[in-house]
N, C-alpha and C positions, 0 to 999 in steps of 0.2 A: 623273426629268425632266431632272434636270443633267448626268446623262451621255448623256443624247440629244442633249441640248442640245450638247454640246460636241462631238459626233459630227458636228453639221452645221456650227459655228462655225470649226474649224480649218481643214478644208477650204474653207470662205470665205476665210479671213483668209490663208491662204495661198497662193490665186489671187490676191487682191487685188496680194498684195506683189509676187508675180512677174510679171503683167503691169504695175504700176509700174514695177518698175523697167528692164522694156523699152520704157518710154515708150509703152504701147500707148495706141491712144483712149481717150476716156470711157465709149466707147458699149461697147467689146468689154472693158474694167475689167468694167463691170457685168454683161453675157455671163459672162464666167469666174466673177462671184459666184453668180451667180442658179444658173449648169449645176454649179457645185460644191456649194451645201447641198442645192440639190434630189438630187441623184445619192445625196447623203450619206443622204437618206432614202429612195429608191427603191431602192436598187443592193443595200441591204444583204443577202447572201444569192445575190445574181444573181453569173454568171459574169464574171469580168473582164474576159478575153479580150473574151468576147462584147459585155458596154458598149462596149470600146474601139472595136470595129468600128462601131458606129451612131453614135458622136460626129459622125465627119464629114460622114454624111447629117443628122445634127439641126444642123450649122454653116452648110451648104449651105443649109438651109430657113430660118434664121433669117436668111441674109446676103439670100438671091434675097427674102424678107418686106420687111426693113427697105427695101432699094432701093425695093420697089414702092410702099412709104407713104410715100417720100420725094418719087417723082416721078410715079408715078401714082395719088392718093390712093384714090381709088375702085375702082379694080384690086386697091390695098393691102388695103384695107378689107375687101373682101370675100374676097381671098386668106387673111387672119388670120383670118376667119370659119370659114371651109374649116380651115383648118389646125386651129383649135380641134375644130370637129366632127371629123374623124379620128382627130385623138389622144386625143378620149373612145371615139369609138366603136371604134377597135383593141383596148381592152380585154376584147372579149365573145372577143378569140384568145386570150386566155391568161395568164402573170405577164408573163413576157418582153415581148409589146405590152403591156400595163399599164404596165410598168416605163418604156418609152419614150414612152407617149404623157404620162406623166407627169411627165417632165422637159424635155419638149419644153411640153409650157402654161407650166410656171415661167421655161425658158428665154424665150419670147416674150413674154413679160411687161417683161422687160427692152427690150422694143424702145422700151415708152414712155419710158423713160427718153431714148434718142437715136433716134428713130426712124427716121434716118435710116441707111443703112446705114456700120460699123465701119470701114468708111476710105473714102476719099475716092473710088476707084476698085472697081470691083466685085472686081477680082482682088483689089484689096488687101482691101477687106471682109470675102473670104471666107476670108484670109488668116491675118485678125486672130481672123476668127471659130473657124476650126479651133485657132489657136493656144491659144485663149485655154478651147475644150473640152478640147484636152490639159492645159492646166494645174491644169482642174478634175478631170481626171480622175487624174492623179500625185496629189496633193493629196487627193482622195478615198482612194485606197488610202492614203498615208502614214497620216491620219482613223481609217480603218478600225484600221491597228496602233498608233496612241497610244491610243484610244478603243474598247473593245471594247462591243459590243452585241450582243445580240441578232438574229437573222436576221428579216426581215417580210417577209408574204405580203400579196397585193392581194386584201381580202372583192369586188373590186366583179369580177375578172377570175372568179372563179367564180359571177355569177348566170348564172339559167337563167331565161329564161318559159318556161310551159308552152304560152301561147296569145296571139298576137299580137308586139307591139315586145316585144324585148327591154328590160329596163332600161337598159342600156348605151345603146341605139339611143333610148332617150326622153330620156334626159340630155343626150346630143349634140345632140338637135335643141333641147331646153331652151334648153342654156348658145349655140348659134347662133344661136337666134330672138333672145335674151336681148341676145347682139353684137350684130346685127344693127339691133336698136334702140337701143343707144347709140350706136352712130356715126353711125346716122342723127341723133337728139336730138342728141349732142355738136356734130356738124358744123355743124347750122344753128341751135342756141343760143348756142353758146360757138366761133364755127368760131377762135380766136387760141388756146384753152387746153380742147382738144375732151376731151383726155385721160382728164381726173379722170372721168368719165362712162364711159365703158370699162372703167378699171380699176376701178371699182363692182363692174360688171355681173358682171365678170370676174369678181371675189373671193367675190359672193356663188353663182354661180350655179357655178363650176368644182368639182368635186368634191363637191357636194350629192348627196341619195342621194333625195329624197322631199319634196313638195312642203312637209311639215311641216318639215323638216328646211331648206326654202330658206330658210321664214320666221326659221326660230330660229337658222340662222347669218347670215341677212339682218341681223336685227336685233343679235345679237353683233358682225357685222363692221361695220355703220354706226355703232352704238356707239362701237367701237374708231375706225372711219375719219372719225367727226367728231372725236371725242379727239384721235387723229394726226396730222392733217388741219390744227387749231387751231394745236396747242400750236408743231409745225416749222414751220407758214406765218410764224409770230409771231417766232421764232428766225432765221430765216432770214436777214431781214433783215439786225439786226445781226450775225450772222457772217459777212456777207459779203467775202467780199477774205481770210477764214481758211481757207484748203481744210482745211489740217489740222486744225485743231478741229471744221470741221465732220465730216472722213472720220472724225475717231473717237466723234464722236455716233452717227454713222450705223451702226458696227461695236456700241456699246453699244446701240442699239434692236436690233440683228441678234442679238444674245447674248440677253437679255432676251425679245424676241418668240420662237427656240427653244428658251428652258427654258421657258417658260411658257405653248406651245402649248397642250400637253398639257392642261393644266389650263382653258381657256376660250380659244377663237377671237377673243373681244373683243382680249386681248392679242396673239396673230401680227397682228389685223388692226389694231392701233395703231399695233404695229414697222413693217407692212410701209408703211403709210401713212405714217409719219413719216418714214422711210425715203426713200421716192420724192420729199414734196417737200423735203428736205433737197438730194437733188441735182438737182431744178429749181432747188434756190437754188445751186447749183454751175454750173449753165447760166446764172443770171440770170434765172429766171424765178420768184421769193421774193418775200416780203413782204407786210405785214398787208393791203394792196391788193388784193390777189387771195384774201384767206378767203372772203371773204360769197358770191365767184362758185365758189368749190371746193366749201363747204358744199352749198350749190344742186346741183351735179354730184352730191355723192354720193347725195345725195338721188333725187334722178333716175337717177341709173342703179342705186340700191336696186331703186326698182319696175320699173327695164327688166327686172332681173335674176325681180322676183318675180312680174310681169304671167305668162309662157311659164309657167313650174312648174304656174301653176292651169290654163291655157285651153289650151295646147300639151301632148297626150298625158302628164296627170296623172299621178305614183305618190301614189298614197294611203298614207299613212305606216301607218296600222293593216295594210294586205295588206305592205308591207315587214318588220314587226315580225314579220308572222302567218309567212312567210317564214326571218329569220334564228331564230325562234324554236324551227320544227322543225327547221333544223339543226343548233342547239344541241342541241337534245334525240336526236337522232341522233345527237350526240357524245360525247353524255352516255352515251347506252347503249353506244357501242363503247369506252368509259371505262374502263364497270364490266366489259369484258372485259380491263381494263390496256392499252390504248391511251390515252392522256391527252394528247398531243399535240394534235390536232386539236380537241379539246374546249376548250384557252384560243385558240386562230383563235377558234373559230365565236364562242367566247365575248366576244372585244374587237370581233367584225363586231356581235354583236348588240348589245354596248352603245353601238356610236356608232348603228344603225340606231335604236336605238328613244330614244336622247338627246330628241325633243323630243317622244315621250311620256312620255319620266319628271317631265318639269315641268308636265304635268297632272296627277301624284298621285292618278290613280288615275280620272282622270275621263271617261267616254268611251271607246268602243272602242280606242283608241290607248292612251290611260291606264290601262287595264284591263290589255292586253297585257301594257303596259310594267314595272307593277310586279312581273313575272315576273321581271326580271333579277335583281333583287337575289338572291332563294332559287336561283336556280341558279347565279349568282355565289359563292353560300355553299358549295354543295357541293366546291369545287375541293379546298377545305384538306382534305375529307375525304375522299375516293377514294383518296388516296395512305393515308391509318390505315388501310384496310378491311384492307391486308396479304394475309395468306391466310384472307380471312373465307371460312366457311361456305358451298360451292357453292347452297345452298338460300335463303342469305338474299341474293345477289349474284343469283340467276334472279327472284327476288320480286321484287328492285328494276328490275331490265329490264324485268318484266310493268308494273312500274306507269310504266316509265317510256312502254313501248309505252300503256297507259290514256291518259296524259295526250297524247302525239301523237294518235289516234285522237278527243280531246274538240278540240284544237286545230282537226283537221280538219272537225271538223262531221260526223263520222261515227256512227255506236250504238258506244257503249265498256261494257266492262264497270266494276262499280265497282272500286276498289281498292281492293286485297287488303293484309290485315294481315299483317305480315312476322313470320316464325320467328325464336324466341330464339336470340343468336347467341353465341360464346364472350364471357364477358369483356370481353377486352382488344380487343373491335371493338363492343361495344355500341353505346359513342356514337358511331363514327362509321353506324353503320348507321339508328341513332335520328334523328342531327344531317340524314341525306341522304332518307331516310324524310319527316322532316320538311314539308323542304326542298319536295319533290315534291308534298307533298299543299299545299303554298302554291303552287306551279306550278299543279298542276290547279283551284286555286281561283280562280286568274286567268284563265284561260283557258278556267273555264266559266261565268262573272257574265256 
């Protein structure tokens, strides 16, 4: 987690500095942060070249955005709507649109910070804007060779339906319906500090995979975004008139919220919250006066966020599991041919898809699904000891791994067959994966 974490932080903190110290705006500082961790986490693995190229269409859309919420609010509004929906829904083309439509949501994100656009004049907006994509994007590669990581793949740029909306195309319309109704709510409740209502909506609803999945990050991120919410509205105040103490509060929640993503959303969603209104108290719009009406906002644009998941073309978190579950197990058997690669993908798709059934324990078709991960999670350590086991007992494991796909399916499977004595020195792994399997198939036929 520390060295992801610092994968995304440099590249921050290294935008930061260098549009500083070109005196850029406020509004395109936080541009440069926002396009540099996000990049840090999408890009890795993607062609360089090729990011470079789309910076300046993702600078053009966030300058021509900010302008239109500045002075045409309702043109605005529903342009960031639009905008949202594309960049989820570009994802069912592939890594490549995943990868961009995914830096582009984090990117506009920053526009509540200054929503108006990054200079004063649109040439200059767009100006500041591009400049300030290159800076994230130098700074990213610099990231990349202090910080080595790992390459990532996007689980959501490979779904597939078989029959009707894609996944992709129901999330989009989700997290738009989701927008949708907190600008409208924000604007005629709160129309002076519309914002916090928004950025709710936003956090819970962007990157959701399944309406279980709205709830149990819904409730993580309000969690985190009353914590956040509180603790800086409270702060704010007295640091006021300290830019600097505040910009390195702001950089310590930024540090803090990417190591500890990983580990619970509560946390990004506390940094990211504390974060934002840290620098509303850098605009002058801080202080303990404004909690009780922030509160309320989050509140309200939780359920804007979680009304669309239920009533707006539903995933049902149990067919999601039922989903990333066969393609684990289809990984699993191209595994046990020595392919292993593709097997820890399908495997980290399936542990965040099935994340808010593993907090049923078992309860409920979601919960039933769910406690499947763990035993096939367990297998990983052992496909690599199999070595050069046994063609006989490596074909046994495939048949049962085919059994348990076929029970998944709701198909007639045969039962599963007891595996031949293997050498030695691959017993227990063929025992420990054996195992494993017939606890798969035990979840997947209750």
């Amino acid at each position: 987690m520390l060295r992801l974490g610092l994968r995304s932080f440099v590249p921050a903190l290294g935008a930061f500095a260098t549009m500083a110290a070109v005196r850029a705006p406020l509004g395109s500082i936080v541009l440069g942060v926002f396009i540099a961790f996000s990049l840090a986490r999408v890009e890795r693995g993607g062609h360089r070249v090729i990011s470079l190229i789309r910076l300046p269409a993702l600078a053009l859309v966030v300058s021509l955005l900010g302008a239109a919420m500045k002075w045409q609010p309702v043109l605005g509004d529903a342009l960031f709507v639009a905008s949202v929906f594309a960049a989820l829904y570009v994802r069912r083309f592939g890594r490549a649109a995943a990868r961009l439509g995914q830096a582009a949501t984090v990117a506009m994100l920053a526009l509540f910070i200054a929503p108006a656009a990054p200079g004063e004049e649109p040439v200059h907006a767009l100006g500041w804007a591009i400049a300030a994509c290159l800076a994230a994007w130098v700074w990213n590669q610099i990231g990349g060779l202090i910080v080595r990581t790992p390459s990532e793949t996007d689980p959501e740029a490979d779904q597939q339906a078989r029959k009707g909306l894609r996944p992709t195309t129901k999330l989009a319309l989700q997290s738009g319906a989701a927008l949708a109704l907190a600008f409208v709510t924000g604007r005629l409740l709160f129309p002076d500090h519309w914002a916090w209502t928004v950025i709710t909506a936003y956090t819970v609803t962007v990157g959701a995979r399944s309406r279980g999945h709205v709830v149990h990050k819904g409730v993580q991120r309000f969690a985190g975004a009353i914590a956040g919410t509180a603790s800086a509205t409270l702060v704010a105040g007295p640091l006021a008139g300290r830019s600097g103490l505040t910009v390195a509060l702001i950089f310590v929640c930024l540090f803090g919220g990417l190591v500890l993503r990983e580990r619970s959303y509560a946390y990004w969603s506390f940094a990211m919250t504390s974060m934002l209104a840290l620098l509303y108290g850098l605009a002058g719009q801080g202080g303990a006066e404004l909690l009780g009406e922030r509160l309320i906002e989050v509140v309200l644009g939780t359920l804007c966020g979680i009304v669309p998941a239920f009533l707006l073309a539903p995933i049902r978190t149990e067919a999601l599991i039922r989903r990333y579950l066969g393609q684990a197990l289809a990984a699993l058997s191209d595994a046990l041919d020595g392919t292993q690669a593709p097997y820890g993908r399908r495997l980290t798709a399936l542990r965040a898809a099935a994340e808010p059934g593993l907090l049923l324990r078992g309860r409920g078709k979601a919960g039933r699904l769910a406690s499947a991960v763990v035993p096939l999670t367990a297998c990983g350590p052992h496909l690599a000891a199999l070595g050069e086991c046994d063609g006989e007992a490596r074909a046994a494991l495939r048949r049962n791994v085919g059994v348990v796909r076929l029970t998944l399916a709701g198909r007639e499977a045969p039962p599963l067959r007891a595996l031949p004595g293997p050498a030695d020195q691959q017993a227990e792994a063929v025992r420990e994966l054996d195992d494993a399997l017939r606890r798969v198939h035990a979840a997947v036929t209750r």
